[in-house]
C-alpha positions as CSV (number, residue, x, y, z in Angstrom):
1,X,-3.8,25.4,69.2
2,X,-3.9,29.1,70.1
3,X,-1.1,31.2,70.5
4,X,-1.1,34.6,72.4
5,X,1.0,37.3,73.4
6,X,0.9,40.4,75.6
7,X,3.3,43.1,75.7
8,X,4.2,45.4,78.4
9,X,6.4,48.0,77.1
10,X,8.3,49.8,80.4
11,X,10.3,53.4,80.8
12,X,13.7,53.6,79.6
13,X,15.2,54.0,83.0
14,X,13.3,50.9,84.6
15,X,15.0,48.2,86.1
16,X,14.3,44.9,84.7
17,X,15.8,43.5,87.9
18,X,11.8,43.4,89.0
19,X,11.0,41.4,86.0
20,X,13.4,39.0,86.9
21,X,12.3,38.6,90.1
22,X,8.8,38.4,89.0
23,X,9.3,35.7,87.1
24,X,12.0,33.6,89.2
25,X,9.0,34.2,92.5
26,X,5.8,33.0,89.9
27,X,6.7,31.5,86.6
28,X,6.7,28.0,87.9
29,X,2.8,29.0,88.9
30,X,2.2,28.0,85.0
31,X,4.4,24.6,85.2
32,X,1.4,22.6,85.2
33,X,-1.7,24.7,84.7
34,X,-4.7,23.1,82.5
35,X,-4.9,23.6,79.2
36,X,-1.5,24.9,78.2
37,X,1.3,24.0,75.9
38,X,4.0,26.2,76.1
39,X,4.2,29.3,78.1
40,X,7.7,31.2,77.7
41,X,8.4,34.5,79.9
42,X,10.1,36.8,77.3
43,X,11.9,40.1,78.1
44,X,13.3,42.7,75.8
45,X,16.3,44.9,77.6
46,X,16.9,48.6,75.7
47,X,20.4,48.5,74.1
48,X,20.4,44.7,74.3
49,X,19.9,42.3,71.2
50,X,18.8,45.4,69.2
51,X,16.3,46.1,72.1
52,X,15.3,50.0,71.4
53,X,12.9,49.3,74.7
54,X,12.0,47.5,77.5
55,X,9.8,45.1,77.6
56,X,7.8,42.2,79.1
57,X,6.0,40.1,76.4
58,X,5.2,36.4,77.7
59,X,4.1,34.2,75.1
60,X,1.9,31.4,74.9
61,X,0.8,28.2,73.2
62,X,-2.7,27.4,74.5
63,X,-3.7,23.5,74.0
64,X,-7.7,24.4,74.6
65,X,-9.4,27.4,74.4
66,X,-10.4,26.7,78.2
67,X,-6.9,27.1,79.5
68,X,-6.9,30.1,77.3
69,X,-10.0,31.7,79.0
70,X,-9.6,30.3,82.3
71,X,-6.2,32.1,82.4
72,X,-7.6,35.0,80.6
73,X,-10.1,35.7,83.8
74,X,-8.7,34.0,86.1
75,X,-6.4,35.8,89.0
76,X,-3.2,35.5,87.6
77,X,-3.7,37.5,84.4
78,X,-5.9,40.2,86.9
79,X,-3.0,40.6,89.1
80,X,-0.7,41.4,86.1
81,X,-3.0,44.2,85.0
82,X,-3.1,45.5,88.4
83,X,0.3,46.2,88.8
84,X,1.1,47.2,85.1
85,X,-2.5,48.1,83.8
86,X,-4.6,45.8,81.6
87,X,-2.4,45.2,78.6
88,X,-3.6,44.7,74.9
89,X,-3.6,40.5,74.0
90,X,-2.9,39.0,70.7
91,X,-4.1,36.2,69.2
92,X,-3.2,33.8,66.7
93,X,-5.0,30.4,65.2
94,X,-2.4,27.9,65.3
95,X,-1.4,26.5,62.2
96,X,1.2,24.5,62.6
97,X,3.9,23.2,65.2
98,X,7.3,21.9,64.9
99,X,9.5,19.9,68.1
100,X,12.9,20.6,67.5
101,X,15.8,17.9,69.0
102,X,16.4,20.1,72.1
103,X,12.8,19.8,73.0
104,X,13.2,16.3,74.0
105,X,16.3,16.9,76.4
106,X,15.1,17.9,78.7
107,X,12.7,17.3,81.2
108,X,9.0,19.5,82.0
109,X,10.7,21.5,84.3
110,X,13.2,22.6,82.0
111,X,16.0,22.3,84.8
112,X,18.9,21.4,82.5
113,X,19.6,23.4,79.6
114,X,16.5,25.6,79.4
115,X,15.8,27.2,76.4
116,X,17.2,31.4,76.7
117,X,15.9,32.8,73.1
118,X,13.4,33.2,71.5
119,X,12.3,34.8,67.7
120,X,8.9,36.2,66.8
121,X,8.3,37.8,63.1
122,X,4.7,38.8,62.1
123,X,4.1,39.5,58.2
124,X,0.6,41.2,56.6
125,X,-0.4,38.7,54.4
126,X,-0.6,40.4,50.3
127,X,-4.3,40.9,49.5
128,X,-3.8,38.7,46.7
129,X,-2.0,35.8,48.5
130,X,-3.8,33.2,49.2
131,X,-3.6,32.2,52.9
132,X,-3.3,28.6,53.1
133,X,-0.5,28.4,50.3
134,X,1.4,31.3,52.6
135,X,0.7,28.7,55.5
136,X,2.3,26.1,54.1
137,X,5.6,27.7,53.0
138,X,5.6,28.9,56.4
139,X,5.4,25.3,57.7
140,X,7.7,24.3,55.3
141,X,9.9,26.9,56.3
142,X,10.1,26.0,59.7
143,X,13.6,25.7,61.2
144,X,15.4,22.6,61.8
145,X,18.3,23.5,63.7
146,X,20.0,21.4,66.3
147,X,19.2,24.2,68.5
148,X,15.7,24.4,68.4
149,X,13.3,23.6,70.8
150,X,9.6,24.6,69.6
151,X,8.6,26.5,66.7
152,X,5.0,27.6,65.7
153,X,3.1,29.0,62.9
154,X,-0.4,30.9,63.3
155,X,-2.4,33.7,61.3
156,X,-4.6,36.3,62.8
157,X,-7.6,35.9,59.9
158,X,-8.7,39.7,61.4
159,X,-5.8,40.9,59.5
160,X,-4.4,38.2,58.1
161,X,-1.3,38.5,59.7
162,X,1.1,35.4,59.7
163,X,3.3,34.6,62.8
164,X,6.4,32.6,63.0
165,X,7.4,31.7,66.9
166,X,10.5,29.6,67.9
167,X,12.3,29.1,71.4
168,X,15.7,28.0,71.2
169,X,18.3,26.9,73.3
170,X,21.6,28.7,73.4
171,X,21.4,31.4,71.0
172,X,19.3,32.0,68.1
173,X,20.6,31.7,65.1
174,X,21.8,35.1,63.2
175,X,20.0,34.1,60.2
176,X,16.6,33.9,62.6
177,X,14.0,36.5,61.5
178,X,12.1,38.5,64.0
179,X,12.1,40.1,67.1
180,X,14.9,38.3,69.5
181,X,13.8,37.8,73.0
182,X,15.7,36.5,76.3
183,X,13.3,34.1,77.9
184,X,13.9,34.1,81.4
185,X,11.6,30.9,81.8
186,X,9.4,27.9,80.1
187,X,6.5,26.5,81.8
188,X,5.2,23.6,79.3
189,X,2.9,21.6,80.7
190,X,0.7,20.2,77.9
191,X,3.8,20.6,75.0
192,X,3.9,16.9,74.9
193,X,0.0,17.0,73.5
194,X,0.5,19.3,71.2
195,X,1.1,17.4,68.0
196,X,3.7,18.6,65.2
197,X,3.0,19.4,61.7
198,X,-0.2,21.0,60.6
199,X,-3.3,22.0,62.7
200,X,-6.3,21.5,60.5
C-alpha cells in the first residue's frame, strides 16, 4: 500500500464553489480506476473547521504502485497541473490499515451515507525512536469508533515522518488529531483488496 497526497493551497477570496463542481463533474472518473484503494477529494474552506486557508488536498490509498504511476502520468493528474500548476506530491509507505463498521455500509459508490470528514496528523519521528515500535503504537492506536470508515498508517523513511489518515462518516470525533477535512467525495475501487492490520 501507498498513500499520497497533493495539496493545492488557493487565495483567500477564491470560491470553492469551482472545487465543488470539479469534483461533483469528475470524481466518479476514479470510481473504478486500476490499482486504487481509496481515493477521497478533500477540501479545506478558510474560517471553517479551523481552516486558516483554502485548500484542495485529495488523498489517496494506492493498492499497486502501477495505479500510483499510471495516475501519476497519466491525463488526469496533467490536466490538474494545467489548471492549478504542477503541485508538490507526498508520499507515504503504507504501514498499516484499519476498516472501520461504517465501511461496510455502504456500497462502492458510496451513495448512502458517504463518508464527509476526514483527519490527517503527520509527526517527525525522535532520532532515537525506533521506527517500527512507533509503527506499531500507531497501529495500535488506530481508532475504533462506530463512525469510522478507513483509517491508515504510513511513514515517509526520507524523513521519517509518521502519518495517521482516517475518513469518517458524520463528523469526526473532537478528540481526532490532525488536520480536519470535508471530503466532498470517495472513489474506492480496490478498498475491498486492501487487507487490515499490518503491511509487512
Amino acid at each position: 500500500m501507498h498513500a499520497m497526497q497533493y495539496e493545492i493551497t488557493l487565495p483567500a477570496d477564491y470560491d470553492m464553489g469551482v472545487i465543488r463542481k470539479r469534483v461533483a463533474d469528475k470524481g466518479h472518473l476514479l470510481d473504478a480506476y486500476p490499482g486504487l484503494g481509496l481515493k477521497a477529494y478533500l477540501v479545506r474552506e478558510r474560517g471553517r473547521q479551523g481552516s486558516p486557508v483554502n485548500q484542495y488536498a485529495p488523498f489517496y490509498l494506492w493498492r499497486t504502485a502501477e495505479g500510483m504511476n499510471g495516475f501519476l502520468w497519466g491525463p488526469g493528474f496533467r490536466g490538474l497541473s494545467a489548471d492549478f500548476g504542477r503541485p508538490a506530491v507526498r508520499h507515504w509507505l503504507g504501514a498499516g490499515l484499519a476498516h472501520g463498521a461504517s465501511a461496510a455500509s455502504a456500497p462502492a459508490g458510496e451513495t448512502a451515507g458517504p463518508p464527509t470528514t476526514a483527519t490527517r496528523e503527520t509527526v517527525r519521528l525522535p532520532e532515537a525512536a525506533d521506527p517500527a515500535e512507533a509503527v506499531e503504537r500507531a497501529l495500535a492506536d488506530l481508532p475504533a469508533h462506530p463512525a469510522l470508515h478507513t483509517a491508515a498508517v504510513a511513514v515517509d523513511p526520507s524523513s521519517w515522518e509518521l502519518l495517521r489518515f482516517a475518513v469518517w462518516r458524520g463528523p469526526a470525533p473532537e478528540d481526532a488529531p490532525g488536520i480536519r477535512y470535508e471530503v466532498l467525495h470517495l472513489s474506492r475501487p480496490e478498498l475491498d483488496r486492501l487487507p487490515a492490520g499490518r503491511h509487512w
